[in-house]
N, C-alpha and C positions, 0 to 999 in steps of 0.2 A: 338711108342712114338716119338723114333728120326724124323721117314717120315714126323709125323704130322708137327713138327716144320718150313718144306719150306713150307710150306700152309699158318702158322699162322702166327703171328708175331713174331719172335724170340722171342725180348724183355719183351713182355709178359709173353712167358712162359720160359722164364730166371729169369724175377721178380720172376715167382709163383713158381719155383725151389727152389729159393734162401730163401724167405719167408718160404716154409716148410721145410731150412735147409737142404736141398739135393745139396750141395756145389756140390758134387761128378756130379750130372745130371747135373744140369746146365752147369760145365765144358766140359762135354761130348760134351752136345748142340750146345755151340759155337763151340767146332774145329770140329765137324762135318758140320756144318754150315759154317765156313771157308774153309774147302776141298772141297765144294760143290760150293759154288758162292764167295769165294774169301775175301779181302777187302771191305767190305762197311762200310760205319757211322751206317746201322744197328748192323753192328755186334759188331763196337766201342760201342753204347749204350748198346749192354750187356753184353760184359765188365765190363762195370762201374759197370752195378749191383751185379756183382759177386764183385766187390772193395768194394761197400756200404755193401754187404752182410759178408765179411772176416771184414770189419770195425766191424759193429755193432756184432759179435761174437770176437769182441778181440783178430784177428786175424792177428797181425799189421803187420808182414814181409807177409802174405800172403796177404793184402791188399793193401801195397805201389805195389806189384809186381803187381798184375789186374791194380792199379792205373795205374803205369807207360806202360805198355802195352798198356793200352787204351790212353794214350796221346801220346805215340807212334804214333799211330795208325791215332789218329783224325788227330795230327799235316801235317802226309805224306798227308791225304784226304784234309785238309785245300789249300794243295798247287793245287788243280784244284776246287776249288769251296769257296762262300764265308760261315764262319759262320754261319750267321742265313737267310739264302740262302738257309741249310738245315734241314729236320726233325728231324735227332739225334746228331748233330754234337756238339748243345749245351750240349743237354743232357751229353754225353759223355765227351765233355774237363769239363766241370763243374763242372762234378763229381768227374774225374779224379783229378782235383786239389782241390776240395773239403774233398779226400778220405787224400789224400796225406800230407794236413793240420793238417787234424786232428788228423792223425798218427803220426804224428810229436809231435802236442799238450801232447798227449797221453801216449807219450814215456817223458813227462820231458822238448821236445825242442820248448818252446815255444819261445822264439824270434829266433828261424829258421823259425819256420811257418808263421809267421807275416810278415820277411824278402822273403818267398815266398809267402805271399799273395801278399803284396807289388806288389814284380815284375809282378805277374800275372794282377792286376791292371791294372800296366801302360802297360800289351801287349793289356787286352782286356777288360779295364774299358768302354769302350766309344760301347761296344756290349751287346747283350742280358744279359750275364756273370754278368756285374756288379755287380748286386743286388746281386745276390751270393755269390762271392768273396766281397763283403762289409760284409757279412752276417757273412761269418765265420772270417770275422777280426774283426766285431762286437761281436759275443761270446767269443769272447778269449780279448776284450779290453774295449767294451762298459761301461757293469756293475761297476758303482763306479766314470765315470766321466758324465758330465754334458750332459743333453740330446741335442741332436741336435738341432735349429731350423724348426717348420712345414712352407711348402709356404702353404699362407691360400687365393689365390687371387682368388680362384674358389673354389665353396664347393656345397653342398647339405644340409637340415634341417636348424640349427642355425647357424648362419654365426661365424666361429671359433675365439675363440681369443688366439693370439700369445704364447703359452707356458709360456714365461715369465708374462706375465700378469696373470697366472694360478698359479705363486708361494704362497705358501701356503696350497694348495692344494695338496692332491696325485693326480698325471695323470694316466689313466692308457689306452693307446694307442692300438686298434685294427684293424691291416692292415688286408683288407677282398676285398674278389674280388668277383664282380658279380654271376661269375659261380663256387664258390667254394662252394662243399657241406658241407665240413668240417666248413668252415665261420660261415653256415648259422645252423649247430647242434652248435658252439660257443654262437648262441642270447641266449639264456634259461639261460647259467651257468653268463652272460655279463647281464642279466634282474635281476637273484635274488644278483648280487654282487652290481648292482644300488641300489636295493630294500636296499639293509641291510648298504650301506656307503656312499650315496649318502646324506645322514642329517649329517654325518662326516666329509663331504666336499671331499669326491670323485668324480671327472669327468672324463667321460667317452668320448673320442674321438677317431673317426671311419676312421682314413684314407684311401680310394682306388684311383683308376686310372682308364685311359683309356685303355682296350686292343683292341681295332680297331677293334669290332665284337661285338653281340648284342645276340638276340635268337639266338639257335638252329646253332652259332657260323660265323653267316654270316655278314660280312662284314659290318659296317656302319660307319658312317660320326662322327665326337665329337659331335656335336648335339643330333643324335640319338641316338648314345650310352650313352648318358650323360641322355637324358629320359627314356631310360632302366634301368638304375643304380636305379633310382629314383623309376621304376614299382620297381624294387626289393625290393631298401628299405622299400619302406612304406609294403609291402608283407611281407618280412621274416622277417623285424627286425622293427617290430609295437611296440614295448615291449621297445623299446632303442628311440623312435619318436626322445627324446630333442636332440639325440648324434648330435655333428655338425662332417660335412663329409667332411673334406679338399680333395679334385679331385686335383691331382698333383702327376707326374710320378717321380718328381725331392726327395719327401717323401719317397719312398718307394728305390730310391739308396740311398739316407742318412742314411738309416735305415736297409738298406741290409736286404729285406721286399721282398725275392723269394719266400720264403714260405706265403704261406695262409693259415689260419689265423698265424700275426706274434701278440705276444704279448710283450707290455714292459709296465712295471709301475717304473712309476717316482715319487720320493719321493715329498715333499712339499719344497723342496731347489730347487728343476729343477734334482738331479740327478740320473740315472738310477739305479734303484735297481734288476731289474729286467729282463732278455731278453730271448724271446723263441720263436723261431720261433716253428711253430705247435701250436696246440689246446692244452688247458689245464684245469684241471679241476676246479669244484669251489673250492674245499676243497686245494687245491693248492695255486689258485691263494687268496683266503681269507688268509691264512697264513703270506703272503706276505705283505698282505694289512693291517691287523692286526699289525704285525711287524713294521710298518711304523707309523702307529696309536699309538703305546707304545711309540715310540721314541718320 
């Protein structure tokens, strides 16, 4: 098992350790994987997943520790190469301070994690990170104050109108990226929650972006990635036509919008009631929507 791992991808089968809960293998993996080829940003990235994996089993001192190992780690790699210059390096710090947050959160110290998301901001808001570290200063602050402003100066379907002009209304906000398979299982549960509140005065708004690649992940211009977008939408999300599509990268840092699909619903005041990054389901997010509708 071990041998296969210099063949494949580490990270991979560190995910698929971690996922079936074999905390024990995966640790194996990496310091065998360490003895053998050393420091790399591959091995930072899994890492991290051993930090996400100790996270999500509630496993807080054993997952600040992977945390801080792995930014250990990226931070030394950072000093001969830049950020997202490399394959896993985001991966890894991201996490790394993602795992770290939340553990914090978790344990009671939330204005510590805030005060380190903060700082992590201003080392690497202006990098891939951002949206991230928005993300998790988002869950932990979003919910309860006013939603941000959408830039609506480029769009797709109905030409957007400005959030505040939508007061009165429930919003309910679906950041979705071209190549996201998760997004595109989201239309079906986003068509029957049109279907049942849209005569209630529910609107539906689809934000995504540019990621500088098109099919089959090669390379194009804003032009053509922007008429890719468009094959897409009218293809997988025919069912949501009227959604209007604000195009703007400057949407999804506001919204700390790394995950696809992010979801938020906004009351009919303009404020957040709701934020999750990942898919969700209908019976979930009807709940929600309902609850907004009693008030």
């Amino acid at each position: 098992m071990l041998a296969l791992l210099f063949f494949a991808s580490l990270v991979n089968d560190v995910r698929g350790l971690v996922v079936q809960h074999d905390f024990a293998g995966a640790e194996r993996a990496v310091r065998a994987y360490r003895a053998q080829s050393g420091a790399t940003s591959e091995l930072a990235a899994a890492l991290s997943w051993l930090a996400r994996g100790a996270l999500d089993a509630k496993r807080y001192e054993q997952a600040e520790s992977y945390a801080a190992e792995t930014r250990k780690l990226a931070l030394e790699l950072l000093g001969t190469r830049k950020l997202d210059g490399d394959r896993w390096l985001p991966t890894a710090l991201g996490a790394s301070i993602e795992v770290h947050a939340q553990a914090l959160a978790a344990r009671g110290e939330r204005p510590e994690a805030l005060a380190f998301l903060r700082q992590q901001l201003a080392l690497f808001g202006a990098t891939s990170l951002g949206e991230r570290i928005r993300k998790n200063m988002n869950l932990l602050t979003l919910e309860g104050k006013p939603a941000p402003p959408l830039e609506e100066g480029d769009w797709l379907g109905p030409r957007p109108a400005p959030l505040t002009a939508l007061r009165g209304h429930p919003v309910l906000l679906f950041f979705w990226a071209h190549w996201c398979p998760d997004c595109k299982a989201e239309a079906p549960v986003l068509a029957a929650l049109k279907k049942n509140y849209s005569a209630n005065g529910l609107v539906l708004v689809g934000p995504t972006k540019l990621y500088g690649y098109a099919a089959g992940g090669e390379e194009a211009a804003p032009a053509t990635e922007k008429q890719y977008i468009e094959q897409v939408r009218r293809r997988y999300y025919a069912a949501l036509g009227d959604m209007p599509v604000p195009l703007s990268a400057a949407n999804f840092l506001a919204y700390g919008a790394s995950t696809t699909p992010t979801l938020i619903l906004i009351d009919a005041a303009g404020v957040v009631r709701f934020y999750h990054p990942g898919a969700a389901s209908e019976p979930e997010l009807s709940a929600w929507i309902q609850a907004i509708f009693r008030e």
